[in-house]
C-alpha positions in Angstrom: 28.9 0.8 13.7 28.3 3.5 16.4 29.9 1.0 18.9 32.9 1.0 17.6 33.3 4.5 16.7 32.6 5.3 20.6 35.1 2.6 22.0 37.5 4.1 19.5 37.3 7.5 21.0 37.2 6.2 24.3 40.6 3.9 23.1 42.1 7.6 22.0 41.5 9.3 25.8 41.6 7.1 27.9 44.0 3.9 26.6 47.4 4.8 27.9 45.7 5.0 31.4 44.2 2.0 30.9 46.9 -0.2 29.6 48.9 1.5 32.7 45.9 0.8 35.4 46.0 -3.0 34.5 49.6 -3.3 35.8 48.5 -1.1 39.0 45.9 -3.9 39.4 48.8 -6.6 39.4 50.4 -4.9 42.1 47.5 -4.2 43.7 45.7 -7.7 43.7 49.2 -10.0 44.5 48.2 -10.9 47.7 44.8 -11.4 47.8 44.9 -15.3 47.5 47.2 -15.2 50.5 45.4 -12.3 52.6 43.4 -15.3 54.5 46.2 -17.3 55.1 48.9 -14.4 56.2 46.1 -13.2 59.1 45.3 -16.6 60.1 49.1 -17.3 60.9 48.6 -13.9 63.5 45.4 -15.1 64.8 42.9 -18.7 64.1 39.7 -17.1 65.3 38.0 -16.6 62.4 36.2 -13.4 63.5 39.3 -11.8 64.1 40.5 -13.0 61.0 37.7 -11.3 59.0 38.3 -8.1 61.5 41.8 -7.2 60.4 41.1 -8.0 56.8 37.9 -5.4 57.1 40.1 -2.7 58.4 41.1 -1.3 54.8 37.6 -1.5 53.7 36.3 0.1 57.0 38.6 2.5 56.6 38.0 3.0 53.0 34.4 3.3 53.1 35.1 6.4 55.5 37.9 8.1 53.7 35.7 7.8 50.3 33.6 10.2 50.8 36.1 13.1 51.8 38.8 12.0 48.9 35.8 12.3 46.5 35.3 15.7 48.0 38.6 16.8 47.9 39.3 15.6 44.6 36.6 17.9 43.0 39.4 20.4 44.7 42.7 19.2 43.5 41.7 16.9 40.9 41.9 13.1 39.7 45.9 13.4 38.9 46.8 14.2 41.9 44.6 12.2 43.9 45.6 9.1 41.7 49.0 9.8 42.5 48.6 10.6 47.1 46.6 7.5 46.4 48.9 5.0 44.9 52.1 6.2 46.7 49.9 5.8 50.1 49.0 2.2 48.8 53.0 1.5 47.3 54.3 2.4 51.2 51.6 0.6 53.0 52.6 -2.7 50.7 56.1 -2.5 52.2 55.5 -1.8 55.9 53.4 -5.0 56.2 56.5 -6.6 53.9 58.7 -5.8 56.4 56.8 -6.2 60.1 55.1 -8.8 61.8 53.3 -8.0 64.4 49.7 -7.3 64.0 49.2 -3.8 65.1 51.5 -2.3 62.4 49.7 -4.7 60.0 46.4 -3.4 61.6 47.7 0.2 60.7 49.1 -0.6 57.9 45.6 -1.7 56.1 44.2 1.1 57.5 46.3 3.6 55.2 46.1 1.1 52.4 42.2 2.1 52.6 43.0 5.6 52.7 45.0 5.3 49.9 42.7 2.9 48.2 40.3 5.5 49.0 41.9 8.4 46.4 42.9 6.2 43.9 40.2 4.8 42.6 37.3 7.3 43.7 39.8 9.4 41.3 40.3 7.0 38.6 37.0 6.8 37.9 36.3 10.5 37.6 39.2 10.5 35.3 37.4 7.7 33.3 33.8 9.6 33.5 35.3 12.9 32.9 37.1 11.9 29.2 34.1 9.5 27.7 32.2 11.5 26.0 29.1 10.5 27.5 29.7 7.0 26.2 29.8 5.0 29.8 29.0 2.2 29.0 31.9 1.4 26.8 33.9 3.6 28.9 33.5 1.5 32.6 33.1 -1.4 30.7 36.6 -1.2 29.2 37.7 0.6 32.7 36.7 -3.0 34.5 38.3 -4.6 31.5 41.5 -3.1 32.4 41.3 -3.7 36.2 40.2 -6.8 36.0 42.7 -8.1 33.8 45.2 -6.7 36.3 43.2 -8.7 39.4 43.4 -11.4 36.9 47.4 -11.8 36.6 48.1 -10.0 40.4 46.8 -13.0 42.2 48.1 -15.8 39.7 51.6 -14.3 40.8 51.1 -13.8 44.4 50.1 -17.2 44.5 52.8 -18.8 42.5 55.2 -16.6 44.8 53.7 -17.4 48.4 54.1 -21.1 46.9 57.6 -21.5 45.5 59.4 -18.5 47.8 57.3 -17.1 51.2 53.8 -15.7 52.2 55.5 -12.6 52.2 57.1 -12.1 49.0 53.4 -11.3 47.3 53.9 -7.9 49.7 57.3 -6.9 48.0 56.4 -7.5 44.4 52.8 -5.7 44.6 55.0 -2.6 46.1 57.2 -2.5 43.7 55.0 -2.6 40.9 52.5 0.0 42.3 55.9 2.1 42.6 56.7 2.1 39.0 53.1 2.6 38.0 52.7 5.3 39.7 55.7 6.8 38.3 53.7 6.3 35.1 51.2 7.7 36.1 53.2 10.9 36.6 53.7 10.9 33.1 51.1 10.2 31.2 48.5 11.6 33.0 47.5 15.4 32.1 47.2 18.6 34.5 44.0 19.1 35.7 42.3 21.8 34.2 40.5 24.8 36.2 41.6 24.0 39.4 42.4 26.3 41.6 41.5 25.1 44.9 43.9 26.9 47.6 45.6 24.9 50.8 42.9 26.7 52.9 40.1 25.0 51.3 41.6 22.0 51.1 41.9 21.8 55.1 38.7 23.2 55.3 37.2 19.9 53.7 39.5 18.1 56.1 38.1 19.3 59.2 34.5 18.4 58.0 33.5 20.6 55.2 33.1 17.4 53.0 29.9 16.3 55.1 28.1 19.4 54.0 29.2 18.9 49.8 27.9 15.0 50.7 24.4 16.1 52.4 24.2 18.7 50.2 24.9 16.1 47.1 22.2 12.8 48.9 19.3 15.8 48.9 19.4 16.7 45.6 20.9 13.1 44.1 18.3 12.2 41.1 15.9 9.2 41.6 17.8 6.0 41.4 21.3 7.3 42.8 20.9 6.1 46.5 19.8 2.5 45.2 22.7 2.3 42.8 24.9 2.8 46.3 22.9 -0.1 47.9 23.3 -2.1 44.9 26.9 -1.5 45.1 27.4 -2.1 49.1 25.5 -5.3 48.6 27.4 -6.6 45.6 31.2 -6.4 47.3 29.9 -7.7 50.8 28.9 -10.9 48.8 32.1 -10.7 46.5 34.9 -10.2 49.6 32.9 -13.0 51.4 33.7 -15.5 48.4 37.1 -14.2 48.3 38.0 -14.1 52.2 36.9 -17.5 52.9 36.4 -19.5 49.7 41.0 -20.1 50.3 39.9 -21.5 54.0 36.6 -23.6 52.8 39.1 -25.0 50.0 41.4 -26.2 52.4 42.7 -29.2 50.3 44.1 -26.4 47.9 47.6 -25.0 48.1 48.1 -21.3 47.4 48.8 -21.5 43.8 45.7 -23.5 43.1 43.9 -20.7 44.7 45.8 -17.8 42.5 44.5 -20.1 39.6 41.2 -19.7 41.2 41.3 -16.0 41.7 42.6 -15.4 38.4 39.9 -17.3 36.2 37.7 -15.3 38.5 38.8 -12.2 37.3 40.0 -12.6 33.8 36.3 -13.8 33.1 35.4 -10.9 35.0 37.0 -8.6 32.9 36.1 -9.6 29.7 32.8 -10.0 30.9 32.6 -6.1 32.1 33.9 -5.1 28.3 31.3 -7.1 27.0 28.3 -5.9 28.9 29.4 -2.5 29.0 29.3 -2.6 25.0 25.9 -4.6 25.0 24.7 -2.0 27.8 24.4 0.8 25.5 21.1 1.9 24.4 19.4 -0.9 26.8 17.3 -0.9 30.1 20.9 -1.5 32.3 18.8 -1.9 35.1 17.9 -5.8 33.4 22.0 -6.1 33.9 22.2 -5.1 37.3 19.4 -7.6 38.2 20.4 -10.2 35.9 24.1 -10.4 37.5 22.2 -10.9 41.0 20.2 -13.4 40.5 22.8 -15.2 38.4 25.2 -15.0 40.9 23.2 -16.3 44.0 23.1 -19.5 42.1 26.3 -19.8 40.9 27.5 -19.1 44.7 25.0 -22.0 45.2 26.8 -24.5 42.9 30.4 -22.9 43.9 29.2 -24.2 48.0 29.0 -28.0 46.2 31.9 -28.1 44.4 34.8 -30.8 45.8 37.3 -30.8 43.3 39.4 -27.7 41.8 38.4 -28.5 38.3 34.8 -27.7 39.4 36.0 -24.6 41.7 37.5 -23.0 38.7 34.8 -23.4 36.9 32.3 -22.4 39.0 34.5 -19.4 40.1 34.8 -18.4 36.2 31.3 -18.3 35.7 31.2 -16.0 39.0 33.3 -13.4 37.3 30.8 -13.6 34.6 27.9 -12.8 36.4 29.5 -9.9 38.4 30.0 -7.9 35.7 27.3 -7.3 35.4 26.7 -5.4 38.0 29.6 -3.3 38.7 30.2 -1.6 35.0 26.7 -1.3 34.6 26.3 0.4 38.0 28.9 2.7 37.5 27.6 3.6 34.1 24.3 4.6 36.0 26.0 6.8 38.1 27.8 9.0 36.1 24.9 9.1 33.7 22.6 10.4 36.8 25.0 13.0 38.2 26.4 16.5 37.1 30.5 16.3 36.0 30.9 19.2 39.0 29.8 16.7 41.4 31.2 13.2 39.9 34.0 13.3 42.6 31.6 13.4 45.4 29.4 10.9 43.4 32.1 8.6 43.5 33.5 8.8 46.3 30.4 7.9 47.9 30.5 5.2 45.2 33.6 4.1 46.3 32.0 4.5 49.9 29.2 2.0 49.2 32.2 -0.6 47.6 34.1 0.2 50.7 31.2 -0.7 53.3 30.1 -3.7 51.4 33.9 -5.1 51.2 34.0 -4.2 55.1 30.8 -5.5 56.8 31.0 -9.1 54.3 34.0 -10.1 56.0 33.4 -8.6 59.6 29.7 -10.0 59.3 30.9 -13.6 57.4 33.9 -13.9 60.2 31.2 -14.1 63.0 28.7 -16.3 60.6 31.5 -18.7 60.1 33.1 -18.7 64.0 29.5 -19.9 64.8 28.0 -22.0 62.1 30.9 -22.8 60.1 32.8 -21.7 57.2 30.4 -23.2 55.0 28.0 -20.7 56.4 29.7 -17.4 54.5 28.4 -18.6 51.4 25.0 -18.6 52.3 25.2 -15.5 53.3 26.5 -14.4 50.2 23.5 -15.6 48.2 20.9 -13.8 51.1 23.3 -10.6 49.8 22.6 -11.2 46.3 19.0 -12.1 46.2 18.9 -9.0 48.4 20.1 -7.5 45.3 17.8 -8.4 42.9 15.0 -6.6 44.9 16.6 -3.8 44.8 17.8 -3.4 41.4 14.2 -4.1 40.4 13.4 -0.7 41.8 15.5 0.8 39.4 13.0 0.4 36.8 11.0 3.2 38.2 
């Protein structure tokens, strides 16, 4: 079957990075069940509290654009490995401090770090599949998602049975060996030549031009795929920020469990669709995971038991892959190799903003109407969505 010939090939290219990216995404995802909880013992105001945790997303939606620039320059290997190093460092310094301006800075690298990594890793992905995206960023989310599957299982069993902090050590450690990995398995980047010159040329603001040169001549569709994205993680960080303060009768392992049902559904869900996607109208996907997860957001705001939040939360991961595979797929179909790591850094960008402003935005929702509050908002985001990924159709 031509499926499986394609997934094979992508397998061939692209597996030892892949088996390697889902223990990056352990180390990575340890302490999001505890991110919530760590702020809220610096600060109780629940706007603040979704203010610190937007930095690295704020940060990261601005950084995107100029890593995907620059990475066009000194390509994906080494910008996967600056990246992950940036991310490894940042992991210990908020290990090791407490006070709330070096966490404050702290998150702010993460996102600039965050920022190369994966803008990079996904060039690297849409650079060695052949044309074959689907599969490709459906195996890709596969891979990550697994990783944010386990990372937050662990970080929760750790903040439970040793300290909130201990999630921090582990996830820099692992990140540290992984990137060591990375050093190893991933090859030179071919034809690139790009002197130091250039390089701090794009730094001082030579990226805006590659990125309004790039949004004038993006083909129909790109800039809604952005939206689509933007919209998608503002509704997903809001779940994830507050569902661990809305659950408040759960302990932090119960809400690792949570997380990771999330995202191991997630994950095979994005393998799955990304196969399915193939040869189909992907737009029906991208619409389909919207309007699927408005409702399940719905039914998650009802539940009052864990067995029901897990549940509820599984079928979340379900629906949101969807969306971000099948997005991604989109992209890189639409836009020239040359300019992929613009592309996605403006990708990542979109991610970034959405992951920033549903926190920021659900922090102040929440401070007035109550936590319950954020996940109405979340479904407004999602049907918000669904518009929009109906225009793709065009």
């Amino acid at each position: 079957m031509p499926w499986r010939r394609s997934l094979r090939q992508v397998g061939h290219l692209l597996g030892p990075f892949m088996f390697i990216l889902l223990f990056y995404s352990i180390g990575a995802s340890a302490d999001d069940p505890i991110l919530s909880r760590f702020v809220e013992g610096l600060t109780a105001n629940p706007f603040l509290i979704g203010l610190l945790v937007s930095i690295s997303w704020i940060v990261f939606t601005i950084a995107s654009e100029p890593a995907g620039s620059i990475i066009d320059l000194i390509g994906a290997r080494k910008a996967i490995l600056l990246g992950g190093g940036l991310e490894a460092a940042t992991l210990v310094i908020i290990w090791l401090t407490k006070s709330p301006y070096v966490f404050a800075i702290a998150m702010a690298l993460a996102g600039i770090g965050s920022a190369f990594f994966w803008s990079a890793s996904r060039t690297h992905i849409a650079n060695f599949c052949r044309g074959k995206t689907g599969a490709a960023f459906g195996t890709y989310v596969a891979s990550w998602g697994l990783g944010w599957a386990i990372g937050p299982l662990i970080g929760g069993a750790l903040a439970f049975f040793w300290n909130i902090r201990a999630p921090y050590l582990f996830g820099a450690i692992v990140l540290a060996i992984t990137v060591i990995v990375f050093m190893q398995i991933l090859p030179p980047d071919k034809h690139i030549k790009a002197s130091k010159s250039t390089i701090a040329k794009k730094l001082r603001g030579g990226f805006l031009k590659d990125g309004i040169a790039f949004l004038k001549i993006a083909p129909n569709g790109v800039k809604q795929i952005f939206l689509i994205q933007m919209l998608m993680y503002s509704a997903l960080q809001i779940v994830l920020i507050f569902a661990p303060l809305y659950f408040i009768k759960l302990n932090n392992a119960e809400i690792g469990v949570l997380f990771f049902v999330q995202s191991i559904v997630f994950a095979a869900g994005g393998a799955l669709w990304g196969l399915l996607a193939e040869g189909s109208k992907k737009f029906l996907f991208v619409v389909t995971g919207f309007l699927a997860s408005s409702g399940v957001i719905f039914l998650l705001l009802k539940s009052t038991d864990f067995i029901s939040a897990i549940i509820f939360m599984g079928i979340f991961g379900l629906t949101l892959a969807l969306i971000e595979p099948i997005s991604d797929a989109i992209l890189n179909d639409c836009v020239d190799r040359k300019a992929r790591g613009v592309a996605n850094g403006f990708s990542q960008a979109a991610y970034g903003l959405g992951g920033g402003i549903g926190p920021l935005v659900g922090g102040a929702v929440a401070a007035i109407y109550g936590i319950s509050s954020t996940f109405i908002l979340a479904i407004a985001l999602c049907l918000g969505g669904v518009v929009v990924g109906l225009s793709l159709r065009r």
